[in-house]
C-alpha atoms as a printed R data frame, in Angstrom:
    type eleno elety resid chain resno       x      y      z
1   ATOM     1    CA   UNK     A     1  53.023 -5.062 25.258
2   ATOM     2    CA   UNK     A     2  53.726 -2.905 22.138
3   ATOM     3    CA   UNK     A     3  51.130 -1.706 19.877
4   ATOM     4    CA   UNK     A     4  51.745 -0.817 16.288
5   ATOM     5    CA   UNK     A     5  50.901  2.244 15.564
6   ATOM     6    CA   UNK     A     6  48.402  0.199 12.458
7   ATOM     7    CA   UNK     A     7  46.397 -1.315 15.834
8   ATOM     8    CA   UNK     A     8  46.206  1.847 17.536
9   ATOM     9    CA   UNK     A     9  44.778  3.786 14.746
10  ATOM    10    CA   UNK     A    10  42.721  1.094 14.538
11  ATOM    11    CA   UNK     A    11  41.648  0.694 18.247
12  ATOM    12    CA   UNK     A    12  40.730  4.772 18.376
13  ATOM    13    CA   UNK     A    13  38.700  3.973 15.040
14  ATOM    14    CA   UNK     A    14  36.751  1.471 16.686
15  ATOM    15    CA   UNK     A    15  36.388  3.690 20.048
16  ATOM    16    CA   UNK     A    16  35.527  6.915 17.938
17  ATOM    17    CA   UNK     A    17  32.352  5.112 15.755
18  ATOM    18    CA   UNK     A    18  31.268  3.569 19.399
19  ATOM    19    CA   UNK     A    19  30.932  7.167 20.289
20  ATOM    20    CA   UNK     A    20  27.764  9.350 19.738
21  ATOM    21    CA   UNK     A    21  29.329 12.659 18.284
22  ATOM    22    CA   UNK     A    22  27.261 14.221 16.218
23  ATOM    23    CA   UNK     A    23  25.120 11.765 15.643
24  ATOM    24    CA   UNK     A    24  21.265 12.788 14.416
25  ATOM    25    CA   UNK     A    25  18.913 11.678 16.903
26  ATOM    26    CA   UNK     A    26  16.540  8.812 15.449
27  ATOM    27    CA   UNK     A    27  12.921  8.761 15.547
28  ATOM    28    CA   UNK     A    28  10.486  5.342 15.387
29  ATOM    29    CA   UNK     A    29   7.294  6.250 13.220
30  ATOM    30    CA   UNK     A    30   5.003  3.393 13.037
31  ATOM    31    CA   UNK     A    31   2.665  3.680  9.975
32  ATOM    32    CA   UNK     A    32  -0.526  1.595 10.419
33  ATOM    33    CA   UNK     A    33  -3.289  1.411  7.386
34  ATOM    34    CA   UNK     A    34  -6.596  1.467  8.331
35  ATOM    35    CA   UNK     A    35  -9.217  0.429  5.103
36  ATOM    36    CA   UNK     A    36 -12.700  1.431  5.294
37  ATOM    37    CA   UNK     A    37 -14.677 -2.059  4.390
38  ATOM    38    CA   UNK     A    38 -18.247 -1.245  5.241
39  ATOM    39    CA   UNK     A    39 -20.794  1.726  6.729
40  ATOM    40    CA   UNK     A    40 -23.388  0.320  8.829
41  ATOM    41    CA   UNK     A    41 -26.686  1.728 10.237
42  ATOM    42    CA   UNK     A    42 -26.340  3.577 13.547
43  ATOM    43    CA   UNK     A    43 -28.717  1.155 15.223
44  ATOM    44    CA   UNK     A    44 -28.081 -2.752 15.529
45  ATOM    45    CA   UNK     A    45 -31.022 -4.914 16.445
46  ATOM    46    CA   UNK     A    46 -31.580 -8.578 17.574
47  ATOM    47    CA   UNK     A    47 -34.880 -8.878 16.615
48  ATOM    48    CA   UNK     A    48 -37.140 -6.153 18.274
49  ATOM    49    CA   UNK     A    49 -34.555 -5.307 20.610
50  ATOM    50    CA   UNK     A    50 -31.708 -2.780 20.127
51  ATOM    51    CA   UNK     A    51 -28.399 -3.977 21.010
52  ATOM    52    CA   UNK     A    52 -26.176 -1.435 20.025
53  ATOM    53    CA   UNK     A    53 -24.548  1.107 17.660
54  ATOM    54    CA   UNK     A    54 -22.305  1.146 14.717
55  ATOM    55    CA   UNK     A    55 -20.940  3.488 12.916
56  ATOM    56    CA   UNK     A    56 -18.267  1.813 10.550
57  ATOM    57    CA   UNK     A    57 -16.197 -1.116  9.930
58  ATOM    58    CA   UNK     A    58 -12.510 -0.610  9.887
59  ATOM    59    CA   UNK     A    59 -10.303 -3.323  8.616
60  ATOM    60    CA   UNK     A    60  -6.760 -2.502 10.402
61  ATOM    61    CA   UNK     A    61  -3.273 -3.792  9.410
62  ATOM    62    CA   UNK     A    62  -0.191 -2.542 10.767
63  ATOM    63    CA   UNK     A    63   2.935 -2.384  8.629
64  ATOM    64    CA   UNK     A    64   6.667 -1.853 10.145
65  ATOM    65    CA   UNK     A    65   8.361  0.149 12.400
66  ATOM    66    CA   UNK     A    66  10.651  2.625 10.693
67  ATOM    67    CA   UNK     A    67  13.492  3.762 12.206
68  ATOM    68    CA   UNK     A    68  14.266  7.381 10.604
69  ATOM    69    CA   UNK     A    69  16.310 10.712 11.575
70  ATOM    70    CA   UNK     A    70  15.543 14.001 10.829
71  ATOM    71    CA   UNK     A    71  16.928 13.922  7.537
72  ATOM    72    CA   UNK     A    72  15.750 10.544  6.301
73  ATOM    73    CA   UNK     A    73  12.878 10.787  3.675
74  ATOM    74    CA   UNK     A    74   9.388  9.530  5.242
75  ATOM    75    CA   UNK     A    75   9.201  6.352  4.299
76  ATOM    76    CA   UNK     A    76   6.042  6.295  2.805
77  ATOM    77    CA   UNK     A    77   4.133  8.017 -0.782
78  ATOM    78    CA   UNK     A    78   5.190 11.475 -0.371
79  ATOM    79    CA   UNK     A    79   2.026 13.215 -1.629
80  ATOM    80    CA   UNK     A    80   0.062 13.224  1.074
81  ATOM    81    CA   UNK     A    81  -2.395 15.517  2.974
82  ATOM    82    CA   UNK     A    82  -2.495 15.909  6.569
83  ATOM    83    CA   UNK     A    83  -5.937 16.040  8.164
84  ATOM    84    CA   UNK     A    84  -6.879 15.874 11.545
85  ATOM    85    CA   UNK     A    85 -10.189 13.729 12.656
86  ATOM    86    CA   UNK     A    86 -12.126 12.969 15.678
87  ATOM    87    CA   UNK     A    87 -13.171  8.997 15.841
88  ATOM    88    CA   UNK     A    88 -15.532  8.068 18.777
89  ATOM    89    CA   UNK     A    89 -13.602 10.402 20.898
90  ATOM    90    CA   UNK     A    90 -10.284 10.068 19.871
91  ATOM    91    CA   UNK     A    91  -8.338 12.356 17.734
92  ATOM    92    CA   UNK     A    92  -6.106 11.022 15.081
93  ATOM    93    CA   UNK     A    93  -3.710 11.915 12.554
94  ATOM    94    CA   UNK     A    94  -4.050 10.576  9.162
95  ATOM    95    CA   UNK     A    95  -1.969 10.737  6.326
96  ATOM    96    CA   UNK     A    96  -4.415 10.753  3.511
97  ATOM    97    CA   UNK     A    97  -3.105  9.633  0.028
98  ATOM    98    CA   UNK     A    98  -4.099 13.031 -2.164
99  ATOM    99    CA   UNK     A    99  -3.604 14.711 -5.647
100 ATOM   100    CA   UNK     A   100  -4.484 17.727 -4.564
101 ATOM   101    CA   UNK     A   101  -2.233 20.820 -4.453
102 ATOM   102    CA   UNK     A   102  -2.315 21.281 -0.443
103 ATOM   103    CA   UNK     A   103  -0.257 18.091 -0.204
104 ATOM   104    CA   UNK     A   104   2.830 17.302  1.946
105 ATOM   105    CA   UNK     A   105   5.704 16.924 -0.895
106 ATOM   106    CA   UNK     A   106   8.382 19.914 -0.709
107 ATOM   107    CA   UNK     A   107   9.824 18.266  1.856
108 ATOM   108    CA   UNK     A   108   9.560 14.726  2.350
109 ATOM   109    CA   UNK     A   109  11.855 14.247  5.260
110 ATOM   110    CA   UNK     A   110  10.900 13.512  8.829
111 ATOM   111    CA   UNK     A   111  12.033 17.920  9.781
112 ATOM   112    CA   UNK     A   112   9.399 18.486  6.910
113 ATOM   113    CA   UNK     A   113   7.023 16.078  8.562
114 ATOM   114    CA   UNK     A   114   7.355 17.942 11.942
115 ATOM   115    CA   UNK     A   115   7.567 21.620 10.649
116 ATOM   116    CA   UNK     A   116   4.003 20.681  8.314
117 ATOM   117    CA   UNK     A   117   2.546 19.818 11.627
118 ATOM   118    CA   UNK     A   118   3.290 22.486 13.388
119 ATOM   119    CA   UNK     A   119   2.422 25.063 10.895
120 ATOM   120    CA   UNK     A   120  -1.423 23.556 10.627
121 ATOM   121    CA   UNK     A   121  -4.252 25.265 12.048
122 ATOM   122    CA   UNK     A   122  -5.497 22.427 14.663
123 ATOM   123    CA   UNK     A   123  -5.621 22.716 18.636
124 ATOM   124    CA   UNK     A   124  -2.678 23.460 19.799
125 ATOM   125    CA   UNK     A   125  -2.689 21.133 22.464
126 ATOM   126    CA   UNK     A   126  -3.308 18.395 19.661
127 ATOM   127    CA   UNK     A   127  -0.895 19.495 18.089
128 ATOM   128    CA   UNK     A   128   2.057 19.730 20.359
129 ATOM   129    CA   UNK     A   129   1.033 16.180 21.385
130 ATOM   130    CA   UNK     A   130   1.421 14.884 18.207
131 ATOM   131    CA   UNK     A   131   4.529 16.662 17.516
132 ATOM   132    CA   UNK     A   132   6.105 15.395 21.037
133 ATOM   133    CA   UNK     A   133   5.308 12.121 20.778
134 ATOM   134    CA   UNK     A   134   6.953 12.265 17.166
135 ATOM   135    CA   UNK     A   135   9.891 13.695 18.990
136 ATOM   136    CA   UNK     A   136   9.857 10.944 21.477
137 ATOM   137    CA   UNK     A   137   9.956  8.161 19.139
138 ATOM   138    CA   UNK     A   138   6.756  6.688 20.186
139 ATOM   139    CA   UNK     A   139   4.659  8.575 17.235
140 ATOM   140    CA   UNK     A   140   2.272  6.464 15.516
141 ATOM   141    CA   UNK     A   141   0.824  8.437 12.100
142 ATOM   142    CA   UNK     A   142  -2.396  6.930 10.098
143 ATOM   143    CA   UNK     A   143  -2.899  6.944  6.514
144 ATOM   144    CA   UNK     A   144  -6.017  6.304  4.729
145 ATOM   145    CA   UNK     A   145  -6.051  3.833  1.959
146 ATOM   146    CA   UNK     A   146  -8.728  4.126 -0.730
C-alpha cells in the first residue's frame, strides 16, 4: 500500500500532538466557598441540660473543578489575600476577597499562586503540604465570601 506523502504528513501530525513533548504539566484546583450565616453561643442546651457546643454556622457550596497549568491565570478574582486559619483543629487555606495592598495580584497565574505560598511566613510543614498537594493536583484552596 502506498501512502501519499499528504497522508503521511498527516499521520506523523496526528502521532506528534498524541505525544507529550513539552507539554506543561496540569494542575486540578478545586475552589469551594464557604459563607458565614450565623455565630452561635458556645453552649447548646435542651432545657437544663447541656448538649453540646457551637461555635459557627457555615453554609458550604462547592463550585467546579478547574483544570489549570502553570501558566494559566487562577481562575478566580485576582485580588486576594492569603491567610492561614486553624478551624476545630484543622488548618485551612483561604483565599480571602481583599482591597488591601498585601493582596495576591502581580501575578495571577497558578506559578504566582505557588511562589506566594511559599514565600509566607506559616509552618513550614503547613506549608509544604499545601504547596504539594497543589503540585499533585489534588489541592483544594478556600475563599471567604462576605
Amino acid at each position: 500500500m502506498r501512502y501519499s506523502s499528504a497522508k503521511i504528513i498527516l499521520i506523523v501530525a496526528v502521532l506528534l500532538i498524541g505525544c507529550d513533548f513539552g507539554r506543561e504539566k496540569q494542575y486540578f484546583l478545586e475552589f469551594r466557598e464557604e459563607q458565614k450565616i450565623a455565630f452561635m453561643p458556645n453552649d447548646i442546651y435542651l432545657g437544663d441540660q447541656k448538649i453540646g457546643t457551637v461555635d459557627q454556622v457555615l453554609l458550604k457550596s462547592t463550585v467546579p473543578t478547574f483544570k489549570v497549568t502553570l501558566s494559566d491565570p487562577i481562575p478566580i478574582h485576582s485580588t486576594v489575600e492569603l491567610t492561614e486559619i486553624d478551624l476545630l483543629g484543622t488548618h485551612r487555606l483561604f483565599l480571602k476577597k481583599s482591597n488591601s495592598e498585601k493582596t495576591y495580584h502581580e501575578d495571577d497565574t497558578v506559578i504566582g499562586l505557588l511562589k506566594y505560598i511559599k514565600q509566607q511566613n506559616m509552618d513550614p510543614k503547613l506549608r509544604d503540604s499545601i504547596y504539594k498537594s497543589i503540585r499533585e493536583g489534588n489541592g483544594i484552596l478556600q475563599f471567604d465570601r462576605d
